[in-house]
C-alpha atoms as an extended CHARMM CRD file, in Angstrom:
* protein
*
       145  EXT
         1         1  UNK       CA              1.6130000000        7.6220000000      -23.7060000000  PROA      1               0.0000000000
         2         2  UNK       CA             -1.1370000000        7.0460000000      -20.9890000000  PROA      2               0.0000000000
         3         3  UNK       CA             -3.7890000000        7.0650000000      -24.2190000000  PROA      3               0.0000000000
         4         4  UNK       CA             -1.5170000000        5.0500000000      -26.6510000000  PROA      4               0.0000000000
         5         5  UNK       CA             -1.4700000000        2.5200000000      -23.7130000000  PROA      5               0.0000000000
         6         6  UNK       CA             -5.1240000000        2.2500000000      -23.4700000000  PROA      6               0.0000000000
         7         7  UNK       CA             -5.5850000000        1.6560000000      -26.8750000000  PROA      7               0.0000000000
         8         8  UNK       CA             -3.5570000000       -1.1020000000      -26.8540000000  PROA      8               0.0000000000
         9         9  UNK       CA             -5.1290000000       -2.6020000000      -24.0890000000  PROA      9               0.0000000000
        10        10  UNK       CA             -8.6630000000       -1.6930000000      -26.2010000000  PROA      10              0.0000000000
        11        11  UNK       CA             -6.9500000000       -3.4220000000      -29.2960000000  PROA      11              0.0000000000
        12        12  UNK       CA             -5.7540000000       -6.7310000000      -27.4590000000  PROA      12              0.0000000000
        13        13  UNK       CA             -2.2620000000       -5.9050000000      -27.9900000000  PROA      13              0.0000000000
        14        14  UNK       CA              0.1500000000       -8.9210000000      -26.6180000000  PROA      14              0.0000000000
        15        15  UNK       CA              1.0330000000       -8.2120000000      -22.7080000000  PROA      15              0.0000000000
        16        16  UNK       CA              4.9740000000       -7.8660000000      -23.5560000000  PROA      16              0.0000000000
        17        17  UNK       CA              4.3940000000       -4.2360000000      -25.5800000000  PROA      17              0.0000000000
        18        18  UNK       CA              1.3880000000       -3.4430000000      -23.3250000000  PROA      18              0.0000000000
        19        19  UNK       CA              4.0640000000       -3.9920000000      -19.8490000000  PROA      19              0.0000000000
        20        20  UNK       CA              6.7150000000       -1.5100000000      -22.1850000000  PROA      20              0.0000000000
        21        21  UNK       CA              3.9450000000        0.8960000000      -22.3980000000  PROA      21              0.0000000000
        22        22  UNK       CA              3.0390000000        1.3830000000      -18.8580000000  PROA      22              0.0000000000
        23        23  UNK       CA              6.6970000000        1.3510000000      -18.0310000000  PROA      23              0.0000000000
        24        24  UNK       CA              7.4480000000        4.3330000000      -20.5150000000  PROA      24              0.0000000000
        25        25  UNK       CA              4.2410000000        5.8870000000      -19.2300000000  PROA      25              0.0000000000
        26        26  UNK       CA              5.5470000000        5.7450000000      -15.6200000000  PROA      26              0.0000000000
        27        27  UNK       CA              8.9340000000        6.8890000000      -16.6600000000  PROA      27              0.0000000000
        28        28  UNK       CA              7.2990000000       10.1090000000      -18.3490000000  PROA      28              0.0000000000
        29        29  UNK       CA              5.3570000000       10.5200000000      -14.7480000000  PROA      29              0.0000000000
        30        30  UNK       CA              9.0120000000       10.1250000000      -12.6900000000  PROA      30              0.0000000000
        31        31  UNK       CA             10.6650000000       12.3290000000      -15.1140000000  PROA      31              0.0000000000
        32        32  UNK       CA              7.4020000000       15.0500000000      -14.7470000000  PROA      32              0.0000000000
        33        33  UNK       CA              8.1740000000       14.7390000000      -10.8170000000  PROA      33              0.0000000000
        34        34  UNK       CA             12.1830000000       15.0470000000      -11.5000000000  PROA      34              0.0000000000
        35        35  UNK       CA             11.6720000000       18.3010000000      -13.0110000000  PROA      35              0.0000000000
        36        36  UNK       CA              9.1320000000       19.4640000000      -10.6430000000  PROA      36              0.0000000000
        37        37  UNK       CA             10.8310000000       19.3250000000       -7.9020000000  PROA      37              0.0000000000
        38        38  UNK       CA             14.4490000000       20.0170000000       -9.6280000000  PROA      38              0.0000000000
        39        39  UNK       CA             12.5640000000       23.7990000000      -10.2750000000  PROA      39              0.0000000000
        40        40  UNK       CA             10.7770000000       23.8700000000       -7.3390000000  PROA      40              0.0000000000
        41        41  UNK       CA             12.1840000000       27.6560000000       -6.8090000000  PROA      41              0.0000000000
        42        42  UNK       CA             10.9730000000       28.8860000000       -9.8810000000  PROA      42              0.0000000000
        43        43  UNK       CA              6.8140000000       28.3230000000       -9.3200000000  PROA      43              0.0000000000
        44        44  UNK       CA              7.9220000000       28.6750000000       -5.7100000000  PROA      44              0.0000000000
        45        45  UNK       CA              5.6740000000       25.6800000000       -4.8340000000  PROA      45              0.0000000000
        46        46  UNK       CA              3.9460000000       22.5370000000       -6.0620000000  PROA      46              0.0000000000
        47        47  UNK       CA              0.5520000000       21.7190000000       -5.6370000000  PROA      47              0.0000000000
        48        48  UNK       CA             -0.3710000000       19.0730000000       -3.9000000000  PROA      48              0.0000000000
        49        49  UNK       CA             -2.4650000000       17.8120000000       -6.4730000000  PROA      49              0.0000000000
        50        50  UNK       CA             -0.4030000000       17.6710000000       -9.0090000000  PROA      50              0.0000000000
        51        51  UNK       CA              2.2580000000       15.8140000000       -7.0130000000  PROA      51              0.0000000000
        52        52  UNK       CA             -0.5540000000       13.1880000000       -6.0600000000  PROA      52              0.0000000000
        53        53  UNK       CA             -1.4920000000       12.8300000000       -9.8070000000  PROA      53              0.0000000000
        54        54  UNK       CA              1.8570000000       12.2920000000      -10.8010000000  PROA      54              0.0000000000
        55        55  UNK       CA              2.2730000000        9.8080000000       -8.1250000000  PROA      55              0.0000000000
        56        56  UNK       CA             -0.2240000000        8.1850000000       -8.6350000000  PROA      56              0.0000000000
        57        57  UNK       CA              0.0910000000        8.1350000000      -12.2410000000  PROA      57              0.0000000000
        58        58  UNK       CA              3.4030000000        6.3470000000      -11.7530000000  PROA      58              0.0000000000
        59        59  UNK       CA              2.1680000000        3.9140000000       -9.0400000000  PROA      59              0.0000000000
        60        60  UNK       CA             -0.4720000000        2.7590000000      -11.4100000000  PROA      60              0.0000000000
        61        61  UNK       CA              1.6390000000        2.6350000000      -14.2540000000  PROA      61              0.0000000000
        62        62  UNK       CA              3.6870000000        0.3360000000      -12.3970000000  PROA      62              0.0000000000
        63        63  UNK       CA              0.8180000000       -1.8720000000      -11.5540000000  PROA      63              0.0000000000
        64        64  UNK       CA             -0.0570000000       -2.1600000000      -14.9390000000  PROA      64              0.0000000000
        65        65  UNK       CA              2.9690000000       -3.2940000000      -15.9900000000  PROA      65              0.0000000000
        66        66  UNK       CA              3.9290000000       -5.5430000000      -13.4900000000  PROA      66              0.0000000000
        67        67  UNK       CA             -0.0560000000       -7.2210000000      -14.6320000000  PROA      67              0.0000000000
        68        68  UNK       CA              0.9110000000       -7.2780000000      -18.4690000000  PROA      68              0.0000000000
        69        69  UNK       CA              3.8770000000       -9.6110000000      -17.0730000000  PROA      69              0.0000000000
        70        70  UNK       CA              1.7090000000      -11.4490000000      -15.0210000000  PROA      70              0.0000000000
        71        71  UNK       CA             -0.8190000000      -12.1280000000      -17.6870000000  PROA      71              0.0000000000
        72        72  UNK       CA              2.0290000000      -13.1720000000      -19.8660000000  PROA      72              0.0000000000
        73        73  UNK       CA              3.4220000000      -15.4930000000      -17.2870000000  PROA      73              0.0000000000
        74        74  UNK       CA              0.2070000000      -16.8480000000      -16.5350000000  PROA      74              0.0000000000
        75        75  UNK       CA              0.2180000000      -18.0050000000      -20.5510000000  PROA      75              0.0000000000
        76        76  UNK       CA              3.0140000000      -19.3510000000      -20.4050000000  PROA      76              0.0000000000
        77        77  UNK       CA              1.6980000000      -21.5270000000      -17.6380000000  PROA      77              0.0000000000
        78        78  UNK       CA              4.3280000000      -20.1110000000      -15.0970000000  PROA      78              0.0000000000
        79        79  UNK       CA              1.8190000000      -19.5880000000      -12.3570000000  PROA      79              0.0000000000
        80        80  UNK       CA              3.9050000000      -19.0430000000       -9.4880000000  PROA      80              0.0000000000
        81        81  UNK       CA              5.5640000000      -16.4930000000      -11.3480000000  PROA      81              0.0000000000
        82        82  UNK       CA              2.6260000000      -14.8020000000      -11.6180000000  PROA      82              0.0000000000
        83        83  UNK       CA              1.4550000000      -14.3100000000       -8.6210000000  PROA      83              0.0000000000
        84        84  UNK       CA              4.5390000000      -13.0570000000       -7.4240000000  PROA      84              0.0000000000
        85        85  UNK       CA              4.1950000000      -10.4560000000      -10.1460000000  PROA      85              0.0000000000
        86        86  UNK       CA              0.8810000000      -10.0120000000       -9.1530000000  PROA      86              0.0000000000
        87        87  UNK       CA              2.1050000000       -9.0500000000       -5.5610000000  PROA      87              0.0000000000
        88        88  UNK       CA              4.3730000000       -6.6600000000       -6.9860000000  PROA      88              0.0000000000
        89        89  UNK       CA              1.4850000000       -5.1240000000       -8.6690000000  PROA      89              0.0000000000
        90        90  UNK       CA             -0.2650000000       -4.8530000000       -5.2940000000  PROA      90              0.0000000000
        91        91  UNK       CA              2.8180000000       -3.3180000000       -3.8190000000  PROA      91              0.0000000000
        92        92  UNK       CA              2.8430000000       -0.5990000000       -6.4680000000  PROA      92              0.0000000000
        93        93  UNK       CA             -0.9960000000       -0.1300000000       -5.4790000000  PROA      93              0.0000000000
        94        94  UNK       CA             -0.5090000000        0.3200000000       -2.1430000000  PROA      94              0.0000000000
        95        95  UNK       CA              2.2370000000        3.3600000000       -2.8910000000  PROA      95              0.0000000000
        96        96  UNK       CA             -0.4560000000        4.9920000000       -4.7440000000  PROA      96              0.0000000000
        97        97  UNK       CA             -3.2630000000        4.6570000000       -2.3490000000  PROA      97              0.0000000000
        98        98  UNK       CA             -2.4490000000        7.8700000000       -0.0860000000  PROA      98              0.0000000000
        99        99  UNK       CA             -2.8360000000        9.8490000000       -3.4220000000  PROA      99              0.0000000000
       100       100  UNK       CA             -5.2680000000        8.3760000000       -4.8420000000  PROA      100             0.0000000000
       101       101  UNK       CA             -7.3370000000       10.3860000000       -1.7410000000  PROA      101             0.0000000000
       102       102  UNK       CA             -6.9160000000       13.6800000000       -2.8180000000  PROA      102             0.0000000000
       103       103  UNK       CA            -10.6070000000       13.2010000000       -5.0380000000  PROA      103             0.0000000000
       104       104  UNK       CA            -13.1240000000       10.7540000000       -5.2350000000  PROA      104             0.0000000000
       105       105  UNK       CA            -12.7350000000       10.2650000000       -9.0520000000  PROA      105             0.0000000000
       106       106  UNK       CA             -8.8940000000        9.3000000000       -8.3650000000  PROA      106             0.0000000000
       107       107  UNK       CA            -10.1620000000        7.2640000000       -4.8710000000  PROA      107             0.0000000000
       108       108  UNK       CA            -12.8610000000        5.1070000000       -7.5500000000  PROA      108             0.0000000000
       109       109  UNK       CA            -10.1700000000        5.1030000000       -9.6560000000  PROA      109             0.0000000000
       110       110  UNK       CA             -7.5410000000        3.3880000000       -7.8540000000  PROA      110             0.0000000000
       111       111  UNK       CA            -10.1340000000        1.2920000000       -5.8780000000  PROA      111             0.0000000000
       112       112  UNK       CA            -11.4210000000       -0.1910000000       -9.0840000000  PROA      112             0.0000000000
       113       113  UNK       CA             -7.7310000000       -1.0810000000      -10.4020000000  PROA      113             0.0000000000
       114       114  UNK       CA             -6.9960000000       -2.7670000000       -7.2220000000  PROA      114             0.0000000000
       115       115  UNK       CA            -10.3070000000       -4.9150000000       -6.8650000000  PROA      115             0.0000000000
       116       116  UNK       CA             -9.1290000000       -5.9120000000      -10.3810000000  PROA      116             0.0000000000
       117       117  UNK       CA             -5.6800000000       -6.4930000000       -9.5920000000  PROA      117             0.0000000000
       118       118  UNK       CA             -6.9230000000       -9.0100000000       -6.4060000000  PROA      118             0.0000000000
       119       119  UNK       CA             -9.4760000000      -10.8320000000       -8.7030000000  PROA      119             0.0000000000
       120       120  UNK       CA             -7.0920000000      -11.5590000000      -10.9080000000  PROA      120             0.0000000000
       121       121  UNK       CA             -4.6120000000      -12.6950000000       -8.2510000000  PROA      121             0.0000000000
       122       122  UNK       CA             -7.2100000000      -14.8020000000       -6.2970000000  PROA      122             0.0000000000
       123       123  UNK       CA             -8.0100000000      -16.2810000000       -9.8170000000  PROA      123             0.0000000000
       124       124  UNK       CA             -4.2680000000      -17.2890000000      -10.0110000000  PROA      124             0.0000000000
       125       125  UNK       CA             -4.0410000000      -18.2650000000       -6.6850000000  PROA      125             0.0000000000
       126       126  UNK       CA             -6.8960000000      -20.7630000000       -6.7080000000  PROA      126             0.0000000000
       127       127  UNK       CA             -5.8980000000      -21.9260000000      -10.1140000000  PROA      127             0.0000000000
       128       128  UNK       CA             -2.5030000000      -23.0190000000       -8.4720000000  PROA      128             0.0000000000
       129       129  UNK       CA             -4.1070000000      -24.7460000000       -5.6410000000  PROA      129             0.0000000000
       130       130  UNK       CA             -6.4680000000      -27.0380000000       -7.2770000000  PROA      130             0.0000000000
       131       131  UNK       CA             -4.1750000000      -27.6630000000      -10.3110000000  PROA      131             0.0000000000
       132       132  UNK       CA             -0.7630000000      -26.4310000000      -10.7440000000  PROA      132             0.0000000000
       133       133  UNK       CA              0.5280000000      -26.7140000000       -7.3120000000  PROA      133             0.0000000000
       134       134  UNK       CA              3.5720000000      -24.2450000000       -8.2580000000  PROA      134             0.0000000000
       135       135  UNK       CA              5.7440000000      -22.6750000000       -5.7920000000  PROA      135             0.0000000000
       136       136  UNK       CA              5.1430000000      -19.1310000000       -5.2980000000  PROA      136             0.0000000000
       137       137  UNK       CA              9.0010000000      -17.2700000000       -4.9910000000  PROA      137             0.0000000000
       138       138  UNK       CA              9.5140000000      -14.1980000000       -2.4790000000  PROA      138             0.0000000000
       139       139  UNK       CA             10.0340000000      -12.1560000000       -5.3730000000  PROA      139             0.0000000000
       140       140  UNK       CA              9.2740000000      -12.1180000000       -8.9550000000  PROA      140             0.0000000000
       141       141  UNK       CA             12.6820000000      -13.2970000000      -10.8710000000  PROA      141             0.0000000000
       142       142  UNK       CA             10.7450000000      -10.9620000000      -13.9000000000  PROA      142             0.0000000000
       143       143  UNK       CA             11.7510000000       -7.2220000000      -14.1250000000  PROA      143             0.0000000000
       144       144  UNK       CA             10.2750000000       -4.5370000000      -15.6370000000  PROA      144             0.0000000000
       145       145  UNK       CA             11.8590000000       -3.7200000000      -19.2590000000  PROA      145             0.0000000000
């Protein structure tokens, strides 16, 4: 899913089916974790690493996702919306961070999607303070599909 996904992205595919295909990605990492831990006893632990990738996984997913919709809002000229996705996005970051530091590949990684994800916020953020002057809500009145 995580490949199909990047293709997409590679391809220009519209930001509706690329936010669906970060959100099925991070619903194949949640259900990976579900099962993990709902067998727990029979591999009598789980490495930490693989809980961290699968964490992380999902966190960035998440991010992703809640970007596509952001990018699509931003079209559509809804830029307060999109910010406010754009925090979400942040938020989703943030869970990730702690295991993102399990290896430097994951810690460049998850540095380099969130200087992304704050570029493209600041971009929206200045945008709406020299021209669209939009209120920015609380919380995102988008969901995830």
């Amino acid at each position: 899913q995580a490949a199909t996904v990047r293709r997409a992205e590679e391809k220009g595919t519209g930001h509706a089916l690329l936010c669906k295909l970060h959100v099925g990605a991070g619903d194949l990492f949640k259900r990976a974790d579900v099962a993990l831990n709902e067998h727990v006893s029979d591999f009598n632990f789980i490495s930490r690493k693989l809980q961290a990738y699968i964490y992380l996984g999902q966190a960035m997913h998440r991010a992703r996702a809640y970007r596509a919709l952001a990018e699509e809002a931003w079209e559509a000229t809804e830029v307060g919306e999109a910010i406010a996705l754009m925090n979400e996005a942040d938020k989703q970051l943030q869970r990730g961070r702690d295991a993102a530091s399990e290896t430097d590949w994951w810690r460049r990684a998850a540095l380099e999607e969130s200087e992304a994800a704050v570029a493209l916020r600041g971009k929206y953020v200045r945008e709406n303070e020299l021209v669209f002057f939009e209120k920015v809500p609380a919380k995102s009145s988008k969901r995830l599909p």
